[in-house]
TORDO-699625 format. One record per residue: x, y, z of N, C-alpha, C in turn. Coordinates in pm, whole numbers. Example, Ala and Ser with C-alpha at 12.3 -4.5 7.8 and 13.67 -1.06 7.14 Angstrom:
TORDO-699625
+--------+--------+--------+--------+--------+--------+--------+--------+--------+
:    n.u :    n.v :    n.w :   ca.u :   ca.v :   ca.w :    c.u :    c.v :    c.w :
+--------+--------+--------+--------+--------+--------+--------+--------+--------+
:   1319 :   -569 :    780 :   1230 :   -450 :    780 :   1320 :   -330 :    780 :
:   1285 :   -225 :    708 :   1367 :   -106 :    714 :   1290 :      3 :    787 :
+--------+--------+--------+--------+--------+--------+--------+--------+--------+
This chain:
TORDO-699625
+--------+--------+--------+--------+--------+--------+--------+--------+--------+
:    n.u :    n.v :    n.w :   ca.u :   ca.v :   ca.w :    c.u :    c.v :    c.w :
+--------+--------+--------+--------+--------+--------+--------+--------+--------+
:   8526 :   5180 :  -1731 :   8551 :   5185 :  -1873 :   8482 :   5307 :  -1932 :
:   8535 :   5350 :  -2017 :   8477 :   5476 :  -2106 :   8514 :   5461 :  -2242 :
:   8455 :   5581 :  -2331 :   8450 :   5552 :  -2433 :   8327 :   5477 :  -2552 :
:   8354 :   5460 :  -2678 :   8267 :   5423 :  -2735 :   8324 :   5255 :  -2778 :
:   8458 :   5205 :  -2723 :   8427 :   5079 :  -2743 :   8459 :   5022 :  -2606 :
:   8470 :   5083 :  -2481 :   8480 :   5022 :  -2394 :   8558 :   4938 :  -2375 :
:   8669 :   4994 :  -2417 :   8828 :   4957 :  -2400 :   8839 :   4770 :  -2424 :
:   8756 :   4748 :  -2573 :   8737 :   4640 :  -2611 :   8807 :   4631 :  -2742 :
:   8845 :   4505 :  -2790 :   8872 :   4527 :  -2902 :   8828 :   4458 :  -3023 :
:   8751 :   4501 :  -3108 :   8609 :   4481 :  -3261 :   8688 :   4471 :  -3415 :
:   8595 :   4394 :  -3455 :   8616 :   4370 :  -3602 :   8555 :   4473 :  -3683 :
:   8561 :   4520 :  -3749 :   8500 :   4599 :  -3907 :   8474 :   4506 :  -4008 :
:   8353 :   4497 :  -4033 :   8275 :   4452 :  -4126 :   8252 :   4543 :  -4216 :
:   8271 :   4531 :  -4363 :   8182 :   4640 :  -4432 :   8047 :   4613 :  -4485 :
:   7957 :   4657 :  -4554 :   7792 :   4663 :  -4570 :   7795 :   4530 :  -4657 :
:   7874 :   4532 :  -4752 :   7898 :   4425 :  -4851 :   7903 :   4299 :  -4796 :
:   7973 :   4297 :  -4707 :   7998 :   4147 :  -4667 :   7941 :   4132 :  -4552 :
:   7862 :   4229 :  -4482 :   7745 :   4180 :  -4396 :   7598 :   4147 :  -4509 :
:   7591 :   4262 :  -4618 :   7471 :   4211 :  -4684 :   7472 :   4069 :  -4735 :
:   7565 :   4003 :  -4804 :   7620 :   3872 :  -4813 :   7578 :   3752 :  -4694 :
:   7604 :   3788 :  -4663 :   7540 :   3676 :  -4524 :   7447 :   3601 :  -4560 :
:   7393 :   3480 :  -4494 :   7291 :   3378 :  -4530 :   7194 :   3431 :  -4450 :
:   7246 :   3485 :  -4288 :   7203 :   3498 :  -4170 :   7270 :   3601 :  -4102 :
:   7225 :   3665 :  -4058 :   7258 :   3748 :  -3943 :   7228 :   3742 :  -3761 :
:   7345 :   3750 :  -3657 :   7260 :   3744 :  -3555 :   7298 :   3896 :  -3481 :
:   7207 :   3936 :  -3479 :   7213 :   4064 :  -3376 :   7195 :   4041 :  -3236 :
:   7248 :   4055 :  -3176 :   7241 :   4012 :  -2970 :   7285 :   4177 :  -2961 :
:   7166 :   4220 :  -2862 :   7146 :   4347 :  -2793 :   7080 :   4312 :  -2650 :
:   7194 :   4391 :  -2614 :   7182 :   4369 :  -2402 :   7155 :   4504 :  -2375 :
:   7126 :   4516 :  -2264 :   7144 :   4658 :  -2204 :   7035 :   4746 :  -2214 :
:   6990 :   4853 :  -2129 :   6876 :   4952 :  -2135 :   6949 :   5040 :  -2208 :
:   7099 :   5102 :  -2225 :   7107 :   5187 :  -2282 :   7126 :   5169 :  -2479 :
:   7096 :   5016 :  -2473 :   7074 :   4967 :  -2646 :   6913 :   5005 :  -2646 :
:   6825 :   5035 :  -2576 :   6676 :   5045 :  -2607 :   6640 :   5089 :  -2758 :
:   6708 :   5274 :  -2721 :   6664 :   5317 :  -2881 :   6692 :   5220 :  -2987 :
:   6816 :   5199 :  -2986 :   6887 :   5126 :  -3079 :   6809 :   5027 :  -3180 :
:   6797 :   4943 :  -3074 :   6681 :   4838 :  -3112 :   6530 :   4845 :  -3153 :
:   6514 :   4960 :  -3115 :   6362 :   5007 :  -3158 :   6359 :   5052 :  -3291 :
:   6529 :   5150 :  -3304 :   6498 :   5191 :  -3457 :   6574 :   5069 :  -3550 :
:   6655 :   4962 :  -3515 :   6650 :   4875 :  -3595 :   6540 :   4823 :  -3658 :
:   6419 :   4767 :  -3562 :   6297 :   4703 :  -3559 :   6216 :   4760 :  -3643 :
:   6242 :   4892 :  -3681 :   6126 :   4932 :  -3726 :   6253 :   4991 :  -3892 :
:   6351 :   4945 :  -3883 :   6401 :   4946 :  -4066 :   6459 :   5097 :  -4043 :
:   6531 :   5150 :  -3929 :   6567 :   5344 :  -3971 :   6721 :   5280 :  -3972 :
:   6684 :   5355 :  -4116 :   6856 :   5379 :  -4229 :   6941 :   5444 :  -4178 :
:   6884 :   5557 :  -4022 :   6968 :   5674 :  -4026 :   7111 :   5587 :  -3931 :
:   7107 :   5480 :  -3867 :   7177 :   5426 :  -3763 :   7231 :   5272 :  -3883 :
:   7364 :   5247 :  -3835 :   7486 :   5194 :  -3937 :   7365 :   5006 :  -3930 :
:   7345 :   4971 :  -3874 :   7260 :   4840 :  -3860 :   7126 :   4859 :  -3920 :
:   7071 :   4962 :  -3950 :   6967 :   4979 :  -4016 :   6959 :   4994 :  -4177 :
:   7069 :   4999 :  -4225 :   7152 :   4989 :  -4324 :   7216 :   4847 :  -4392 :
:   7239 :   4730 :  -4334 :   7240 :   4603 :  -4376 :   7116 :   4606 :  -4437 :
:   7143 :   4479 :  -4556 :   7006 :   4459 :  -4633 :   7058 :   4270 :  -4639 :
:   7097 :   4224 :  -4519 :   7116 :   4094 :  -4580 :   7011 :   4007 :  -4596 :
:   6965 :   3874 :  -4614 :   6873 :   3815 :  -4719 :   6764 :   3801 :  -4543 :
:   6833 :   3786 :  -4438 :   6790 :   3715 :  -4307 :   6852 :   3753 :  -4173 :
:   6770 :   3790 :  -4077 :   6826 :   3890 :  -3976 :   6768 :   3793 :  -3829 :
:   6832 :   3743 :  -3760 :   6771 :   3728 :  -3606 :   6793 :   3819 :  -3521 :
:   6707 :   3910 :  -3424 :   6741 :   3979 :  -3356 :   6707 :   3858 :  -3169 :
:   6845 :   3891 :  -3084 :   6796 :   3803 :  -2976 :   6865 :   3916 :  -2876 :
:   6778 :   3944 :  -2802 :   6765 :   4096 :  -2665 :   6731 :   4086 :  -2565 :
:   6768 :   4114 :  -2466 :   6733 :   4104 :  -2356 :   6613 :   4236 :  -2329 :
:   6516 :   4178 :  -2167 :   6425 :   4274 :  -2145 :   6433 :   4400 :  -2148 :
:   6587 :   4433 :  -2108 :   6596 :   4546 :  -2031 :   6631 :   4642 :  -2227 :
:   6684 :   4596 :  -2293 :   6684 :   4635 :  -2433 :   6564 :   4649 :  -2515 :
:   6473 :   4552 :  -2476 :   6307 :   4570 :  -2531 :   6232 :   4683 :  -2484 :
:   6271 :   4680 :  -2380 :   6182 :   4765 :  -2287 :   6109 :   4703 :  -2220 :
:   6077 :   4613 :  -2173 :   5990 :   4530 :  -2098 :   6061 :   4473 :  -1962 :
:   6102 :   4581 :  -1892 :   6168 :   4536 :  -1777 :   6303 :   4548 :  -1769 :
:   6308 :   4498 :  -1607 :   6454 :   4477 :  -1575 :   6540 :   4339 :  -1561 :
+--------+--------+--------+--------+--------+--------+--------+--------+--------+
């Protein structure tokens, strides 16, 4: 597979109706989500998920996305 959706096929959400939410769940797999998740964690605006402002956020990741292993 190649590409940026990995020949999958995704919904579009816009900011509005993710900020709306009661809850949010973010699920991040993978070593190559690492950055990702680091600059979520720490609130950077510059990446499209760092940008939700909904009321409540769960983030649930695997090691290899934390950084803490394989």
């Amino acid at each position: 597979m190649s590409g940026p959706y990995q020949d999958s096929m995704r919904m579009t959400l816009t900011y509005p109706v993710l900020d709306a939410a009661d809850q949010l769940l973010w699920l991040v797999s993978g070593e190559d989500k690492r950055d990702a998740l680091a600059r979520l964690l720490v609130g950077d605006t510059s990446i499209p998920a760092g940008r939700v402002e909904a009321s409540a956020s769960l983030i649930m990741c695997d090691r290899a996305a934390y950084g803490t292993g394989s």
